[in-house]
N, C-alpha and C positions, 0 to 999 in steps of 0.2 A: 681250478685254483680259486677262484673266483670265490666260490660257493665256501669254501673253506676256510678261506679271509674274511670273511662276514658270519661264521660259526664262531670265529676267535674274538671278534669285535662285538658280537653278541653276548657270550659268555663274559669278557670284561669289563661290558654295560653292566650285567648282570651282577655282575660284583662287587661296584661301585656303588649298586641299588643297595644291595646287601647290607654294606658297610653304612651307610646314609641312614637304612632303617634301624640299626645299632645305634648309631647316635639320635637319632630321634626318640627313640625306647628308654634312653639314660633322663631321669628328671631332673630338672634345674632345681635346683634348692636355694631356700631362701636364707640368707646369712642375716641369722642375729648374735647377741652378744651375751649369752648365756656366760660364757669366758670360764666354763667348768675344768678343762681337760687340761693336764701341764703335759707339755712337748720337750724332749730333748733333740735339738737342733744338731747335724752334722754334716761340719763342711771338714771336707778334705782339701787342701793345698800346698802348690807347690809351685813357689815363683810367680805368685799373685799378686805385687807389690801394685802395681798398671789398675788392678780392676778391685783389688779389696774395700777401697773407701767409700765406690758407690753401692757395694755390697750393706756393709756395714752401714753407710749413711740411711738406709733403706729400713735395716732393724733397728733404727732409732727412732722410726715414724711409727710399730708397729703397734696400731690402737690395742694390748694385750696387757696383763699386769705383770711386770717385770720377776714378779715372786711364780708364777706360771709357768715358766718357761726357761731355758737354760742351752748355751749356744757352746759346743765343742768343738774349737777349731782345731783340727788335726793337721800340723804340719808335717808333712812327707818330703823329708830332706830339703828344704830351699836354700838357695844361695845367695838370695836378692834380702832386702830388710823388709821382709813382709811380716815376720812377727814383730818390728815395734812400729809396723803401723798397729797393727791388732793391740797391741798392749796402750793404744792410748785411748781406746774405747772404753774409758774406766765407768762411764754410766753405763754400760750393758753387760749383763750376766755373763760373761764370755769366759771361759776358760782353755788354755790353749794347751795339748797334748803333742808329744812328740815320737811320730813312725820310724821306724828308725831301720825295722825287719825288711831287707834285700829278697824280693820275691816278682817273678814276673807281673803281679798283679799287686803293685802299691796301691791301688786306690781303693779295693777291697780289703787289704790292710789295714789302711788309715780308718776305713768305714767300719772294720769289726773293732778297733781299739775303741772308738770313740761310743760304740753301740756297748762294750763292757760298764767303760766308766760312766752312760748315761745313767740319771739318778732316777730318769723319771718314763714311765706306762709307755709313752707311744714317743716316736721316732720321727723327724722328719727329716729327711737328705736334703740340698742341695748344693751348689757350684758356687765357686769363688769369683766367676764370673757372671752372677746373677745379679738381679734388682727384685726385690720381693715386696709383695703388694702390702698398702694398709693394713688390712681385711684379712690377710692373710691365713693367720690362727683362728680368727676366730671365724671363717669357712672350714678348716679341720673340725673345730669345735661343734660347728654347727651342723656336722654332716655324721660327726661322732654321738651328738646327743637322741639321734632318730634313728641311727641304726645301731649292730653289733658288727660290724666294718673290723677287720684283723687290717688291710692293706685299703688306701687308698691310692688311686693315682691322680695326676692334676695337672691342668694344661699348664705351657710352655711355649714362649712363644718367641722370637727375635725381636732386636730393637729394632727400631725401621729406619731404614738409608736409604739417599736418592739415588743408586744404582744397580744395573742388571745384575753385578755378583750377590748382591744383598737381597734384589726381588728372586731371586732363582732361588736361594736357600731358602726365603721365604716362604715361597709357594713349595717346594719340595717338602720344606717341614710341616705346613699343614695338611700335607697329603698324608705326611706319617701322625700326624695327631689324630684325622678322621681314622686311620687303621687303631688306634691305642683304644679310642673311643668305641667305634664300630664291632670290632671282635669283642669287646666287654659287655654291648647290650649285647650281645649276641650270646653269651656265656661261655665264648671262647675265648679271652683274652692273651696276646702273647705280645703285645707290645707297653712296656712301659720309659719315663722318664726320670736318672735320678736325678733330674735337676729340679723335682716336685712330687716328691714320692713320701708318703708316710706307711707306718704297717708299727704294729702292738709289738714291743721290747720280747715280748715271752713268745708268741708266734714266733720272729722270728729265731730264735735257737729252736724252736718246735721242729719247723722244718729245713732243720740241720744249715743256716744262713746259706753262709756260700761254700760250704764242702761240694767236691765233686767238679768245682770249676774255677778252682784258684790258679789253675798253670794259666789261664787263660785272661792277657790283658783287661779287654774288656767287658762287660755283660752283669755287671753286679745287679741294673737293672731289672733286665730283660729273663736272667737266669733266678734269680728271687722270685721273681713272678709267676715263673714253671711251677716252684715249689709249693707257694701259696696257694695257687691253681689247683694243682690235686690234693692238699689237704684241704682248704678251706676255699672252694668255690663258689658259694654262694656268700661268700664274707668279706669280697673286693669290690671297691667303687672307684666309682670318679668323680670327683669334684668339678662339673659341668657348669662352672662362673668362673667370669672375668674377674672376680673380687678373689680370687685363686693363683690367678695366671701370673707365671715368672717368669722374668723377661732374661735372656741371656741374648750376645752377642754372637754375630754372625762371624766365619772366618773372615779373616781379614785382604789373602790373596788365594789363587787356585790351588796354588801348592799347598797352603797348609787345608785348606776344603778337601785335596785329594787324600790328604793319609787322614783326615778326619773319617773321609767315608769308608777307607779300606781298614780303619779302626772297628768301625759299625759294623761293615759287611762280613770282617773277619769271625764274628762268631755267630753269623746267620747258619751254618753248616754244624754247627753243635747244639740247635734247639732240638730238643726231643720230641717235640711237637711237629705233625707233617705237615699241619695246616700255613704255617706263617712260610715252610719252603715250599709250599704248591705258589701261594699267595706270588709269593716272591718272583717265582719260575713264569707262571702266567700274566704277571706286567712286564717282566722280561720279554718273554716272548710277542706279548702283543708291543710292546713298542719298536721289536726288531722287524717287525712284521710294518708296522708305517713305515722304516725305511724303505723295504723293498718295495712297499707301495707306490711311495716315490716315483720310484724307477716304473712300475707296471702301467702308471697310468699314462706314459709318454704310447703305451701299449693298447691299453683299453680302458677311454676317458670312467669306466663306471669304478675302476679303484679309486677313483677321487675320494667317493662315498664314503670309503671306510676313513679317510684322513678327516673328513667331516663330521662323521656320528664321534671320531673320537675326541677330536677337541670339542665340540659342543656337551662331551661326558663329563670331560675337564673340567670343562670352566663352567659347570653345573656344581659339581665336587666342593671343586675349591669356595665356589660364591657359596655354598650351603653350610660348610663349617664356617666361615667367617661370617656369618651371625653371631657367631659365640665371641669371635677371636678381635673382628674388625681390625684389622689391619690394611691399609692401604695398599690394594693393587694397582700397578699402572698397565692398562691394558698393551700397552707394545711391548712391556716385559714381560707378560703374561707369553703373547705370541711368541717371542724371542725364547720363552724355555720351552715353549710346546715342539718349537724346532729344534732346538738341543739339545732335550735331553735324551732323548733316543740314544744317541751318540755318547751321551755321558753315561748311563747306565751299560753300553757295552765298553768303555772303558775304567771305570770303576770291575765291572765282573772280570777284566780279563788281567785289570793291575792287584785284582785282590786273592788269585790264585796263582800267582808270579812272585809275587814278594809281601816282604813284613811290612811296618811302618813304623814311624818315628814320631813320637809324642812328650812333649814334654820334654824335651833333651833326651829321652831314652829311645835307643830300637829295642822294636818286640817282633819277635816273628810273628805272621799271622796265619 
């Protein structure tokens, strides 16, 4: 048994190497202000009244020329006064469209209307509950003028709060940012973000947007990326700077973190790709495997060892991508997720093939 716990703990060092040399292979680029490329911006929302004005307060700072750029806010049925906050934004290019088509997948909706009525070459998503950097465009820009790039992706990051529910999403979500990064130097990319996602207007109806997976809530992201992937694979980047990074908020209680995650998890079983559900199955498995650990070493002190090599993989991991990211770890909420989340990972897998979830005031199955 023994021997066979340290083949599994090997293989997921191994993996972690993997991913690390992915991001290492991706080059930083340096953001100037060439300011060529015009963007049409698309945000989907719904009941965003709470978080639209730091959104919007954000595209007011953005060093770009306001004739460049054009911001489509898609409303998908809200009930709160989120359009007249939008509408008093009268210095920003914004115009605001209305989703109105009843479909299990409104946000893909909202996201094809406003990608029809964009006027302009390239595209960029994000969230109504985001903060967008200065720099922003003009890192698109900057990364557009040296390559032939169809898709970019771009980090994302959370705001930072002083406590364990905020450092645990934290530290979770740069384990999934080193995976977006890591598979793409690698030339396997199957993770992206659209809370910082750009890709060329004509691409994508090229590779048919999101046909083939509108029954399905969530994935506009991650299922776009499939498609780009096999037509144009060597035509996706990452935008590997801080002067990129968009900040969104962390959930606010467990409950709503639980159907976030079983929102995610719910369309990991429809990637066509075998790579992201091996990925997946193998930190599954090795973190079910430190539990039993646990227990084996009250058995034979040498299982310690593998709870050791693994968090010192950890928290290698995580310190390596936050070079990019810098964001404040505190190291007893470091320790405090490396013990929990084993245990959260087999309740997410066992709540996300038991039921649907609830988003946004709607249930979807999942």
């Amino acid at each position: 048994m023994i021997y066979f716990i340290f083949f599994i703990i090997t293989c997921y060092v191994l993996l972690l190497a993997a991913m690390l040399f992915g991001v290492h292979r991706i080059p930083k680029p340096k953001i100037e202000k060439k300011q060529v490329a015009h963007f049409s911006i698309i945000i989907p929302f719904k009941d965003e009244a709470e978080n639209l004005p730091l959104l919007l307060d954000s595209f007011r700072l953005l060093d770009y020329p306001k004739n460049k750029y054009e911001i489509l806010m898609v409303d998908d049925q809200s009930t709160d006064h989120s359009v007249e906050i939008i509408k008093q934004y009268t210095d920003l290019p914004i115009k605001i469209l209305s989703s109105n088509k009843r479909t299990n997948s409104p946000k893909k909706e909202a996201l094809l209307l406003g990608i029809k009525q964009a006027k302009f070459d390239w595209i960029i998503t994000t969230d109504a509950d985001c903060k967008v950097p200065i720099d922003w465009l003009n890192a698109y820009d900057s990364l557009l003028s040296r390559t032939t790039a169809k898709m970019i992706l771009a980090p994302v990051a959370f705001f930072e709060e002083h406590s364990f529910l905020s450092q645990f999403q934290q530290i979770e979500f740069l384990s999934l940012q080193v995976m977006t990064m890591g598979s793409l130097g690698l030339k396997k990319p199957f993770l992206s973000n659209g809370a910082n996602l750009g890709f060329e207007k004509q691409a994508f109806f090229e590779v048919d947007a999101y046909k083939g997976n509108t029954q399905l809530a969530s994935g506009d992201d991650v299922f776009l990326l499939e498609k780009f992937q096999q037509k144009y694979p060597e035509k996706i980047h990452f935008l590997k700077t801080k002067g990129a990074m968009v900040q969104t908020k962390v959930q606010k209680n467990l409950k709503d973190l639980i159907q976030q995650k079983i929102r995610w998890g719910s369309k990991t079983r429809h990637f066509q790709s075998f790579l992201p559900k091996f990925i997946g199955f193998w930190i599954f498995f090795t973190n079910f495997l430190l539990i039993f650990s646990v227990f084996l070493t009250f058995y034979k002190i040498e299982y310690s060892l593998f709870i050791l090599i693994k968090f010192l993989a950890d928290a290698f991991y995580i310190k390596y991508v936050n070079q990019l990211y810098r964001i404040r770890i505190y190291p007893l909420y470091f320790l405090a997720t490396f013990i929990f989340y084993p245990f959260w990972l087999l309740l997410i897998g066992f709540l996300s093939l038991r039921t649907g979830f609830e988003w946004k005031g709607r249930v979807y199955k999942s």
